[in-house]
Residue frames relative to the residue before (quaternion, step in Angstrom):
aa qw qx qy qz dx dy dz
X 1.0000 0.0000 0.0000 0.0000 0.00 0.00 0.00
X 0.3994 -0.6380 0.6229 0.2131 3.81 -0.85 1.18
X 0.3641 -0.4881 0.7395 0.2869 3.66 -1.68 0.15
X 0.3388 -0.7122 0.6079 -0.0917 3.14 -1.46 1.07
X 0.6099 0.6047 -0.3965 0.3242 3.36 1.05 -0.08
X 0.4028 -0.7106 0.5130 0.2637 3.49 -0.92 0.71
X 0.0251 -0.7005 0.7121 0.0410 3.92 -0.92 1.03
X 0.0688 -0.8671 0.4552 0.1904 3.26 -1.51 0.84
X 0.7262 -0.4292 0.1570 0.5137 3.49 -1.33 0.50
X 0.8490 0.2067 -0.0605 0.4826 3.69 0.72 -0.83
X 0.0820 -0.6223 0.7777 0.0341 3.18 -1.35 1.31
X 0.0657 -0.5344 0.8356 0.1091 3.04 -2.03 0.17
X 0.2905 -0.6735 0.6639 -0.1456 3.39 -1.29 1.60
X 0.2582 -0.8664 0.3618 -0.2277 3.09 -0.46 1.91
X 0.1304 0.8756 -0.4589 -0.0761 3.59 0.47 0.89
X 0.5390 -0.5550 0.4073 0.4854 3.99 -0.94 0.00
X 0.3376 -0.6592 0.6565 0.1430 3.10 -1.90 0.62
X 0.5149 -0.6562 0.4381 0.3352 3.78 -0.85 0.53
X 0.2299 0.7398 -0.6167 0.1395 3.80 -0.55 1.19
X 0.7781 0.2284 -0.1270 0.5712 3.19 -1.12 1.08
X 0.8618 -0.2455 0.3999 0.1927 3.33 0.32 -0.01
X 0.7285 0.4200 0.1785 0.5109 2.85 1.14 -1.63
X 0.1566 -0.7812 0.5493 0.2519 3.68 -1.02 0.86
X 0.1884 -0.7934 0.5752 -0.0644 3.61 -0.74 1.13
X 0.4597 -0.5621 0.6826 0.0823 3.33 -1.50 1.12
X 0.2069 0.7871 -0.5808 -0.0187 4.26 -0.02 0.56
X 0.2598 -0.8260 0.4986 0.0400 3.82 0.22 1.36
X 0.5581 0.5039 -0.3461 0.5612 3.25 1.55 -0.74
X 0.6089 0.4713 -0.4648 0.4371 4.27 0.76 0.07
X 0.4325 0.5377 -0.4996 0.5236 3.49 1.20 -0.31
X 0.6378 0.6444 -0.4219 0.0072 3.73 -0.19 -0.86
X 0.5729 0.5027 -0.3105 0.5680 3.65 1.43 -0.15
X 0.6682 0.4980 -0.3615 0.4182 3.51 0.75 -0.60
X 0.7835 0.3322 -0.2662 0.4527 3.47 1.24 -1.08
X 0.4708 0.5029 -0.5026 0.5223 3.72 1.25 1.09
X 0.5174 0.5155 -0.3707 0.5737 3.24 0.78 -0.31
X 0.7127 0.4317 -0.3512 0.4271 3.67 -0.01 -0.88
X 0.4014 0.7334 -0.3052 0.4560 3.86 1.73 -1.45
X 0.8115 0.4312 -0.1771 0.3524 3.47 -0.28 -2.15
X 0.8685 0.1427 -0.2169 0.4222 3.50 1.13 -0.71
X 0.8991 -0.3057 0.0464 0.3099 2.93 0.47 1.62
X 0.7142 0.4552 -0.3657 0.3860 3.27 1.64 -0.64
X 0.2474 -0.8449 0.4536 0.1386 3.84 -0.21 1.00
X 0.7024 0.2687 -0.1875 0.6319 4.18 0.70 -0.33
X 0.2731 0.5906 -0.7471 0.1355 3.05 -0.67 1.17
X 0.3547 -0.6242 0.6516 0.2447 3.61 -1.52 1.23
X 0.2660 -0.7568 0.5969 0.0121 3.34 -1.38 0.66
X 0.0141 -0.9186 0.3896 -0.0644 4.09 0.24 1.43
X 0.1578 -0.7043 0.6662 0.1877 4.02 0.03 0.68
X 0.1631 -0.7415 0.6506 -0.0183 2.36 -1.68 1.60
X 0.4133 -0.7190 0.3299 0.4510 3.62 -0.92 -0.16
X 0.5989 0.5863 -0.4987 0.2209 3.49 1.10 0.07
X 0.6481 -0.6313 0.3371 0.2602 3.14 -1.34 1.35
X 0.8805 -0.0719 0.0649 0.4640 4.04 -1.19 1.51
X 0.3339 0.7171 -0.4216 0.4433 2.82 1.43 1.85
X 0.2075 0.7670 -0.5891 0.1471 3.33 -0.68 0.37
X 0.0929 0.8093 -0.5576 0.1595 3.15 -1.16 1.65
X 0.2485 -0.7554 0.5839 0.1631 3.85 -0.64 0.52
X 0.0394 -0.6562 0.7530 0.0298 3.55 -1.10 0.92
X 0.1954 -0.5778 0.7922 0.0220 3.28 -1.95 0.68
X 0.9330 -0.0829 0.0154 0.3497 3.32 -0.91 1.21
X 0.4996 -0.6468 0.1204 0.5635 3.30 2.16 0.76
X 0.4898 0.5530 -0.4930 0.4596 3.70 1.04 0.87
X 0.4839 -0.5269 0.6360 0.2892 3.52 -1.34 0.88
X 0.0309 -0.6986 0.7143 0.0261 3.46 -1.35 0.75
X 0.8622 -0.0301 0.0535 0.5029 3.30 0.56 -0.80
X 0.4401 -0.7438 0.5017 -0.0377 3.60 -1.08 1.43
X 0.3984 0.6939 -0.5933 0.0883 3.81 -0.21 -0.10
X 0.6079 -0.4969 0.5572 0.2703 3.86 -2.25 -0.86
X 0.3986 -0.8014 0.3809 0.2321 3.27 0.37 1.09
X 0.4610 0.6633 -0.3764 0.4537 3.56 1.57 -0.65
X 0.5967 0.6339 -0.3701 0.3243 3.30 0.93 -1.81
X 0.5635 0.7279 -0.2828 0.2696 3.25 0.54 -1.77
X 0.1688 -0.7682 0.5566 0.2676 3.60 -0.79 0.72
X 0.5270 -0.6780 0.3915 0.3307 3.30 -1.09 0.67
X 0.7471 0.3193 -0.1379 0.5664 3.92 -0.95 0.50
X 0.6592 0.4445 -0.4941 0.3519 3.34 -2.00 -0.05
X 0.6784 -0.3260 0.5437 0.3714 3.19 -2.20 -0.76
X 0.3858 -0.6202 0.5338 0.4261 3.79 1.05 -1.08
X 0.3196 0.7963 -0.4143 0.3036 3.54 0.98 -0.29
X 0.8632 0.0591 -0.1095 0.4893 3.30 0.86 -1.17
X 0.1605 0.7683 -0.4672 0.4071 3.24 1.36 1.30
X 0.1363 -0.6296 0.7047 0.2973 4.12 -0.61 -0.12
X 0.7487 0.5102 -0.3352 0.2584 3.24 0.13 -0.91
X 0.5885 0.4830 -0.3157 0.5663 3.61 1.87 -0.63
X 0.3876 0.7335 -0.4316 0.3541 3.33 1.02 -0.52
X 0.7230 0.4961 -0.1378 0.4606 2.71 0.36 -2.33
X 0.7899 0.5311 -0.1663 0.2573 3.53 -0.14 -1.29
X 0.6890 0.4584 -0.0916 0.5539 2.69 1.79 -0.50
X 0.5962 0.4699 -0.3981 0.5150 3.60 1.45 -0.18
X 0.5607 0.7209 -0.1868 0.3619 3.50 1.72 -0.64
X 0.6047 0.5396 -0.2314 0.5381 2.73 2.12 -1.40
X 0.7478 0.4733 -0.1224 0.4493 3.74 0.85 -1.27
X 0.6590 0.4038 -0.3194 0.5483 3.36 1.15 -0.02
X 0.6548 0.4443 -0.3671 0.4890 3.83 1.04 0.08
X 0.5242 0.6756 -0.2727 0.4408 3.76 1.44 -0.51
């Protein structure tokens, strides 16, 4: 019997950022980075909340390519006029 499960090329690994008070997972800060990731081409990316505190990492094919602070992240847009999506994203397409 074969495994059937589908693994994709790209994760991005989410940790929480302090709001309110509070430590929070905000997937919705991911949201320029994962248009950006869209525009060039890279359609399936799995998205995982971790606990490790104002973390935020992208693997491609279980290798780390690119590292950043989810805080950093601007909030909203395409990511276009992000550096940091920029970045994260030539990292993403150059490891593919």
């Amino acid at each position: 019997m074969t495994d059937c499960s589908y693994d994709p090329a790209v994760k991005v690994y989410l940790g929480p950022i302090l709001i309110l008070g509070g430590l929070h997972h905000l997937p919705a800060r991911l949201q320029g980075l994962l248009r950006a990731l869209m525009t060039a081409g890279v359609k399936d990316v799995e998205l995982t909340e971790v606990p490790d505190y104002r973390r935020l990492w992208i693997e491609v094919h279980d290798m780390c390519v690119w590292t950043g602070d989810p805080g950093d992240l601007c909030w909203g847009g395409d990511g276009s006029q992000d550096p940091l999506c920029t970045e994260a994203v030539t990292a993403v397409t150059s490891a593919l």
